[in-house]
C-alpha positions, 0 to 999 in steps of 0.5 A: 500500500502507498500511505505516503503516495496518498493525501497522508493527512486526509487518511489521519483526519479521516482515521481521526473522525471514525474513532472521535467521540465528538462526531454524531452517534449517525456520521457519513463521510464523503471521499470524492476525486476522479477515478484513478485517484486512490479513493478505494485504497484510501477507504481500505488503508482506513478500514484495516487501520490497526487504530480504527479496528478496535473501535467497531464490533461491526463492520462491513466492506460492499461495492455500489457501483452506478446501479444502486440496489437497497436489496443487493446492498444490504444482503452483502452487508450482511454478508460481509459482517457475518462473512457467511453468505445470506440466503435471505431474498425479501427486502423486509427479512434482509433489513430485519436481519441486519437490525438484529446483527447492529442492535446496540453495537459500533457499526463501520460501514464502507460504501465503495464507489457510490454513483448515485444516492436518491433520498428516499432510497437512503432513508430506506437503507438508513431504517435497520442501522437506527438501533445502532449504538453509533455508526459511521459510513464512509463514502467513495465516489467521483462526484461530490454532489452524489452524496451532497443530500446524505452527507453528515460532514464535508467531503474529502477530496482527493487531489493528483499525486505530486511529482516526487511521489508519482516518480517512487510509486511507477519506480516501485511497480516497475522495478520491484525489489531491484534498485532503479539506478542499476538501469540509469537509462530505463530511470530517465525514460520512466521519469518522463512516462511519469510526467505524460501519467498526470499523477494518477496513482492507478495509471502510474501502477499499471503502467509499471506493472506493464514495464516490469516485464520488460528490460528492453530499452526499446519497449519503454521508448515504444511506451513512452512515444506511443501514439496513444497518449495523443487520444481524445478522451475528454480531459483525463488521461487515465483512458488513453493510458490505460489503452496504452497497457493495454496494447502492450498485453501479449496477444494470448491475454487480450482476449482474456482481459476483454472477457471481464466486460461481459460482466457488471461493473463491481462483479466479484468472481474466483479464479478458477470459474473465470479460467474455465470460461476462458477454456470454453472459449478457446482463449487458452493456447495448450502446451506441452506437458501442462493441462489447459486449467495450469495454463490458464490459470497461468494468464490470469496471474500474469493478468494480476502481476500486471496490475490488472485485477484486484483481490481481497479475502472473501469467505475464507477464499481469494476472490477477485474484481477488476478496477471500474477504470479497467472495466471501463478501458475493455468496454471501450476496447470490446464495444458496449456496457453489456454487450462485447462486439467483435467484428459487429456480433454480439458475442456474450451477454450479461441478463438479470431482470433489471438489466436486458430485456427479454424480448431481445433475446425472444426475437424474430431473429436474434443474435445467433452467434451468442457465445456466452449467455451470463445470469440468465434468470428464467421465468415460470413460463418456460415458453420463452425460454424454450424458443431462446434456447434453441435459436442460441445453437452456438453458445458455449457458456451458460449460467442459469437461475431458476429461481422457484422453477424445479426443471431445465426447459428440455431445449437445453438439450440442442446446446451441442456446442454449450461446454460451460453449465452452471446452474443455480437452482435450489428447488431443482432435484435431478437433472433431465436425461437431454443433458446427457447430450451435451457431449462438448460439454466440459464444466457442469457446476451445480454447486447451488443446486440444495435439493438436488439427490440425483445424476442421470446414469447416462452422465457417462456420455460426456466423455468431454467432462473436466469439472464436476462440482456439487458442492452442498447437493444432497447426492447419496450416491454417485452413479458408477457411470460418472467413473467412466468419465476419463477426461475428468479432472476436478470433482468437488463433492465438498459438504455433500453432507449425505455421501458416505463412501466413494466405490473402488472403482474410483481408481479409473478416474486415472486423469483426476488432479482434484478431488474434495470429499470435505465435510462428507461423511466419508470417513475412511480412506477410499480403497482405489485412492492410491491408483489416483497418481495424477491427484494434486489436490486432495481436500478431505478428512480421513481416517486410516488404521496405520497397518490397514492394506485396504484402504490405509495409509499405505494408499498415500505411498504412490500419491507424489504429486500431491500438493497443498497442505497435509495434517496428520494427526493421531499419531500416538496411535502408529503400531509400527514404524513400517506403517509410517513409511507407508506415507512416503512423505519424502518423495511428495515434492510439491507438498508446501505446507505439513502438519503433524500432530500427536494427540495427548491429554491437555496440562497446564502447558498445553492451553495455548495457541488457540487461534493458530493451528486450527485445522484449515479449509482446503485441507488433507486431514489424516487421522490415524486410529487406533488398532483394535488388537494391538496397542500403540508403541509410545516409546516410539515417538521419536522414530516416528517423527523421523520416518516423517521427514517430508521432502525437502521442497515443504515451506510450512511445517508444523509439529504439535504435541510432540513429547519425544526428549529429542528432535530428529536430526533432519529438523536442523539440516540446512539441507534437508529443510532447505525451502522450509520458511515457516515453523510452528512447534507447538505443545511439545512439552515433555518432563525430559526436553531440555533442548531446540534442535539447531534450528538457526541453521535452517537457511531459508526460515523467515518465520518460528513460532515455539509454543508450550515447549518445556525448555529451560535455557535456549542457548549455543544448540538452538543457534548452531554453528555459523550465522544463526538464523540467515533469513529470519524475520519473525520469531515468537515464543509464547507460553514457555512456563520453564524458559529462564535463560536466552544464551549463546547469541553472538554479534552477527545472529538474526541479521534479519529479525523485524518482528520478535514476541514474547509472551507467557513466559513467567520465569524469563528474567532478561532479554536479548537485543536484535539490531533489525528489529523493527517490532517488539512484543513481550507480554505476561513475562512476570519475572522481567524486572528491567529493560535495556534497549540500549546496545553496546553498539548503539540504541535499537536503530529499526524499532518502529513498534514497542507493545509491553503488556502485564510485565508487573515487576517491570519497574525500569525501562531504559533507551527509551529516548535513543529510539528515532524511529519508534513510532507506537508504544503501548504500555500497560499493567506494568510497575514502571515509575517513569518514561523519558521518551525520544526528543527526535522520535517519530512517535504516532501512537502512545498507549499507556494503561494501568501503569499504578506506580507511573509518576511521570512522562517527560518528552511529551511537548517535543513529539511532533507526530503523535496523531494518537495519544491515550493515558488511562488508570494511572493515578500517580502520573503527574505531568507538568505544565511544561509538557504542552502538545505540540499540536492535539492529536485526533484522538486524545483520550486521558481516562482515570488519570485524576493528577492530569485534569489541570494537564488537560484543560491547559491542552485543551483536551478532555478529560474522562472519568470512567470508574465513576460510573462502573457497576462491577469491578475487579481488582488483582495483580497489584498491591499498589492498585487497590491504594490508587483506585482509592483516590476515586468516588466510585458512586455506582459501583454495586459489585467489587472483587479483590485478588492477590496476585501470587507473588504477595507482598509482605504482610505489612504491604498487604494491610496497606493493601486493604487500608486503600480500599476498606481502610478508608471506608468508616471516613468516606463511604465513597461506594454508596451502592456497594452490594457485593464484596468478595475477598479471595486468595488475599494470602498475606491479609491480616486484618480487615475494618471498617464493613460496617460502613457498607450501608448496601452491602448484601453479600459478603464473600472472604476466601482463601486468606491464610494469614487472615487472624480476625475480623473488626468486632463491629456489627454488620451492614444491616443490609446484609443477606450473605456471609460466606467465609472459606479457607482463612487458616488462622482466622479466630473469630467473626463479627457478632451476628447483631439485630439489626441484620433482619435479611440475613439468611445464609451464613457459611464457614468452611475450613477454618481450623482455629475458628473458636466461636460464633455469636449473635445466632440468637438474633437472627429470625430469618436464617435459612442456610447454615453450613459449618465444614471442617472448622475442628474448634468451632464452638458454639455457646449452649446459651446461643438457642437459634432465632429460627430452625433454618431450612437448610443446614450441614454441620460436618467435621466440626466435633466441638459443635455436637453437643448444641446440635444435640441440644437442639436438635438440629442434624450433624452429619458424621 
């Protein structure tokens, strides 16, 4: 992305406006300029900004384009927030729909490329986001006055880039990596096709996405001289050259790029539907030893690499559009909006009901060399439909909705040329038997098709079929005749939730490259699958005994073409290492991506990384099952994992579970893993694993991520013997509760390290310096007590992100003011006192939270930068009035910080006081924080829990603890509304006061104090309903039960040996709960006669009350 080849200060206002909460809770704002400009990469930089994110639990991303449709745009809203596809059809259920998904929640919306906004339709669409908390919409559009009557603020508008900029964006698409001035003349040349570009980011991109593939002099002479430049298209030049490229396409893509005006504008389409309709047309030219789906799929990147096509994630899939000014340059190339002419014939044509009249196509003499007939929806008569289909004896792709209909009109049969059949149909149950007549046909996709149970048995006839998809059919069964289908080369049966086995005679589809039986419930390994020796993309999960000779896993050995990613899990269940070998996964070299996984019962340890080794979608997942004769050999774990070396083209591997005491030899050989670029190890914790392999060996490895490994020291073995780590760039460590001591790294190691996080690791102590690093992350790493960023050499000269979170004993931070190029710091729950930041840093975002013993910040008045500043819960920093912004970022948020009020009003900043206003609130972790939260009025807080951490301070800190939250209660009652109190694991507590004061207070909980001796001799809140003590070891007594408490119903005490007595129980009348466990000594008077017989009641363990229970008949359990 090029933020800096934008208006940079547009994008932070904008960025600045959604996050503001001064804007209006309903806010639009407009990004208007020419096409070309950069309004949709703008909109994205802003969408995905890591600033804006957090801010919306909603959001949504949908293209308008020039015909705008409440309906489509609200169904794809949906869509995008849920990123599951609508099955919704009515207006009325879609908006009902979308109220429920925004209801009360932060909605950010993106209308890209709005052409027109009539009032009465945007009221409409405006109807289900009211129940919003607040929502804000951004706008893209050419025109200003298109959102000039909805528009909530004025719009931003885009100007042309300016020379400098337009110059490194053409240089960055033209030469990539390599550097410019290597190519003096081609950087003069360029120099003058950016001037002739007039500054238009999407020009300058695509006109350097068309030089890159060229290092003739020549050919960027013939560009810049071309005579193209010279068309009239009114005053912008983005058409003439866009043409330009477009002349300069290799001959076999033009046709190919000119397809995509068949199609609306904003049309989204996948990669493989659009190179099977290519396919159909004869627009892809065979070669030797590559199937036409490689070659095609070949144009369409080199499509891509020129910059011809958008892309962005939908579904989980790669999905694709092309830029509306590329649409409109092979328009205007191919002949009109809906129509593309070649030599004055009407080739294909795009159909829904609002877009082409169907008497044009039912006419007396229609188009006869129709080639493609796109979203054609057919109506319940099929009359028409009967007379189109067999006037239209030439076409070749066709896409059909039938909306209610249950049937194909039967003329379809006369199609004898049509090779592309799509069908979406969700009322349709079989397909007719005069399909079966269409022996050109290649692609049959009914993949929309839900009620479908049925292939006709002379579907064999189409000896011609490359591609079968019924994805979610309900399909029981294929007929046998679909086997006899040797041209097949893709069947996608992906969630045909009812299949339950494919037949041995699978083994003649010996053309077969993809197969996907996912979420199927075929379960075993298919018998015949190992005689599939041309698959290279299996999408499936599986089961297979390890020793099984029918349908195993020796049914892998001959499959060496497949590629993708494979995971092989249960492998705590391989019999005998033969069985392994069986996998053959040595000799599978177009496998990228390798997962091996040992199942094993979850420790504490183990609970991690949740989010990322999940199993994936378009995937081979084996699980190994256990034999019912023979037990599992788990001693041999390691020969496992070294019969599992993969070949050595794998880039991504992962081992999880493993608890062998070592690693197999291969996992440090430069050699063996020479492409391997991602590692994850993950859960390998073993009592008996002291050491990594040498894994800084590993030449090309950009990525590691170790997780729940049981290592205590990293030291001379992890790095290996020469420069350790070459090529890394990421390296994480994350729950690591044994790892102590990080050694053995010498000047030299990590040459590439950008990105390093720790996190999780309580017994680390000290950390490294990377001079590369560029991000910094450590989290949770209790033991850390100081930080230097400061090097021998020098300060961190890269470190552009630094993100410390919960380090509490992290009391000193140094170097911070040597970082230049620092430009987000975050700082949290830490016991730092104080910053000094950078007085020549580039600092943009500055989060600091929950710092209880920060004091003060020095540096803040010389940052120039900061567009985001945020300092909450940290009661003791004190900042001078020397400290003034240099300018008031957008935004600036100061929450809870009562020492910085006078900081803010002279900075003109607001100031939010948030624990005024909480309902609950728990406190842990820090001795101190109780003490600072208690400089606040908390007016509305009616529930408060209070934990220790485990590393308790002594006992005179922790009274001081308390003081700071209970001590100052009998003075000023400042939780009026305090209903419920819980005590727990405070383990260095010896006394409590002041509870009496807590007029609201109907629940009291004390647990898991040990060195608690008594409570005040005081009476109780006379609100109060409960009173459970638990686990108080040398607690001796209790507060008396007064007359007052005339709620009181539930008195609980449980393992509380040195507990001698109890008083009061006399006077209270409305006691329903008693229980007394486990307290040896407690006595209770004979003259304490209960006030009432409560309801329920369990005495146990505790021998000194007998004699009162006898007395007065109340159950003692023995």
């Amino acid at each position: 992305m090029f933020l800096g080849s934008l208006c940079k200060q547009s994008f932070l206002q904008v960025v600045g406006l959604l996050i503001s909460a001064s804007v209006s809770n309903f806010a639009v704002i407009p990004i208007v300029g020419m096409g070309g400009l950069g309004k949709t990469t703008l909109a994205q930089l802003v969408y995905n900004d890591p600033r804006v994110r957090p801010h919306f639990n909603r959001r949504a991303w949908v293209s308008v384009s020039e015909n705008v449709d409440i309906l489509r745009v609200t169904k794809a809203i949906i869509e995008s927030m849920t990123n599951q596809p609508c099955a919704l059809t009515e207006l009325s259920a879609l908006q009902e729909a979308l109220r429920k998904e925004t209801e009360e929640k932060c909605v950010l919306l993106v209308l890209d490329d709005m052409w027109n906004a009539n009032r009465n339709l945007w009221e409409c669409f405006r109807v289900p986001l009211i129940g919003a908390e607040y929502v804000r919409i951004l706008i893209t559009s050419r025109n200003s006055s298109v959102t000039k009557n909805i528009q909530t603020m004025p719009p931003y508008h885009l100007d042309y880039l300016p020379k400098d900029k337009s110059i490194r964006l053409f240089q960055q698409h033209a030469f990539g990596r390599h550097d410019p001035n290597a190519h003096p003349n081609l950087l003069e040349i360029g120099r003058k096709i950016v001037k002739k570009c007039g500054g238009l980011p999407l020009v300058l991109k695509t006109l350097g996405g068309l030089l890159r593939y060229e290092v003739d002099e020549e050919k960027w002479i013939d560009t810049l001289e071309s005579d193209l430049w010279e068309l009239d298209e009114g005053r912008s030049s983005i058409l003439p050259a866009l043409k330009l490229s477009y002349s300069h396409l290799p001959k076999h893509l033009k046709p190919c790029f000119l397809y995509f005006s068949a199609f609306p504008k904003g049309h989204e389409f996948q990669k493989d539907t659009i190179v099977r309709m290519w396919i159909a047309h004869n627009y892809i030219h065979p070669k030797a030893n590559k199937s036409l789906e490689e070659i095609g799929g070949e144009y369409f990147d080199e499509l891509q690499g020129r910059f011809l096509l958008d892309s962005f994630r939908k579904y989980g899939r790669d999905t694709y559009r092309v830029h509306d000014m590329l649409h409109d340059l092979a328009k205007s190339v191919s002949g009109n909006e809906m129509l593309f002419y070649i030599s004055n014939i009407v080739q294909h044509l795009y159909g829904s009901e609002n877009q082409m009249s169907l008497n044009f196509l039912s006419a007396e003499n229609p188009p006869r060399a129709v080639r493609s007939l796109l979203n054609y929806s057919l109506d319940t008569d099929l009359t028409d439909s009967q007379i189109i289909f067999s006037k239209l004896a030439y076409l070749r792709v066709l896409e059909l909705n039938l909306h209610a209909l249950s049937e194909l009109p039967d003329s379809i049969g006369g199609l004898k040329h049509l090779r592309y059949l799509s069908v979406i149909g969700r009322k349709l149950q079989k397909l007719p038997e005069l399909v079966c007549l269409l022996y050109n046909l290649q692609t049959l996709d009914l993949q929309h098709c839900s009620s479908l149970v049925e292939l006709p048995e002379a579907i064999g006839n189409l000896i011609n079929l490359r591609y079968i998809r019924l994805h979610s059919t309900k399909i029981e069964k294929l007929p046998e005749t679909v086997f006899l289908l040797s041209s097949l080369r893709f069947l996608d049966l992906n969630s045909c939730y009812r299949l339950k086995e494919l037949p041995g005679c699978i083994k003649q589809l010996t053309s077969l490259c993809s197969l996907d039986i996912s979420h199927t419930k075929i379960r075993p390994i298919p018998h015949g699958l190992g005689m599939l020796t041309n698959l290279r993309k299996l999408e499936a999960s599986l089961k297979g005994k390890s020793d099984d000779r029918h349908g195993g896993l020796g049914e892998l050995k001959n499959l060496v073409k497949l590629g993708g990613t494979l995971c092989i899990s249960g492998l705590e269940n391989v019999v005998d290492l033969e069985h392994v070998k069986r996998i053959n996964l040595e000799s599978k070299r177009n496998l990228r991506n390798l997962k091996l996984k040992w199942t094993r019962p979850v420790t504490e340890h183990q609970e991690v990384d949740k989010n990322g080794n999940d199993k994936e979608e378009g995937q081979l997942h084996l699980e190994v099952s256990s034999n019912d004769f023979e037990e599992a050999n788990n001693s041999n774990i390691e020969e496992v994992l070294d019969k599992l070396r993969p070949h050595r083209n794998i880039s991504k591997l992962t081992i999880d579970g493993y608890t062998g005491t070592k690693f197999p030899c291969w996992m440090g050989d430069p050699f063996a893993l020479s492409q391997l670029t991602t590692l994850f190890l993950t859960h390998c914790y073993s009592r008996e694993t002291n050491f990594l392999p040498p894994l800084g060996r590993l030449p090309s490895l950009t990525s590691l991520s170790v997780t729940g490994v049981g290592v205590e020291k990293l030291g001379d073995e992890f790095c290996g013997n020469s420069v350790a780590f070459p090529s890394l760039e990421k390296l994480e460590f994350k729950h690591m509760p044994k790892w102590e001591e990080w050694v053995g790294v010498l000047s030299g190691d990590f040459p590439r390290l950008k990105q390093l996080s720790i996190k999780y690791c309580p017994k680390l102590w000290k950390l490294l310096s990377f001079p590369a690093l560029c991000s910094f992350y450590i989290y949770e790493c209790e033991s850390l007590k100081s930080l230097s960023l400061c090097q021998e050499q020098g300060s961190h000269p890269a470190l552009q992100i630094l993100s410390i979170k919960g380090c509490q004993q992290l009391t000193s931070l140094l170097g911070l003011d040597n970082l230049r190029k620092i430009e987000k710091l975050e700082i949290s729950d830490c016991g730092i006192h104080e910053l000094e930041l950078s007085l020549h840093s580039k600092l943009q975002y500055v989060h600091i939270a929950r710092c209880w013993r920060l004091a003060s910040v020095s540096g803040l008045h010389t940052l120039t930068s900061v567009t985001s500043l945020r300092l909450a819960c940290c009661p003791q920093l004190h900042l001078s009035c020397d400290e003034k912004l240099c300018s008031v970022p957008t935004p600036v948020e100061v929450v809870d910080c009562p020492r910085l009020v006078k900081w803010c009003h002279k900075n003109k900043c607001d100031y939010v006081q948030k624990i005024s206003a909480l309902r609950g609130l728990t406190l842990s972790d820090d001795k101190e924080m109780p003490s600072a939260l208690a400089a606040h009025n908390l007016p509305s807080v009616e529930y408060l829990c209070i934990k220790n951490s485990e590393q308790s301070p002594s006992a005179s800190q922790s009274y001081q603890f308390y003081r700071g939250f209970i001590g100052f209660f009998p003075n000023d009652p400042n939780v009026p509304m305090l209903e419920r109190l819980e005590l727990s694991n405070c383990r260095e507590v010896v006394s409590i006061a002041g509870l009496n004061s807590l007029n609201s207070l109907q629940h009291l909980l004390i647990q898991d104090c040990p060195e608690l001796l008594s409570l005040p001799d005081e009476w109780l809140p006379s609100a109060l309903d409960s009173f459970v003590v638990r686990s108080c070891d040398k607690l001796t007594s209790l507060p008396p039960l007064s007359g007052n408490l005339q709620a009181f119903q539930e008195l609980q005490i449980v393992n509380c040996p040195k507990l001698t007595r109890v008083t009061g129980l006399q006077n209270i009348r409305s006691l329903s709960i008693l229980i007394a466990l486990r307290c040896q000594q407690l006595r209770i008077s004979p003259d304490e006669r209960l006030g009432s017989v409560p309801q329920n009641v369990l005495i146990k363990d505790c021998p000194m009350m007998m004699e009162w229970c006898l007395r007065y008949s109340i159950p003692y359990a023995r």
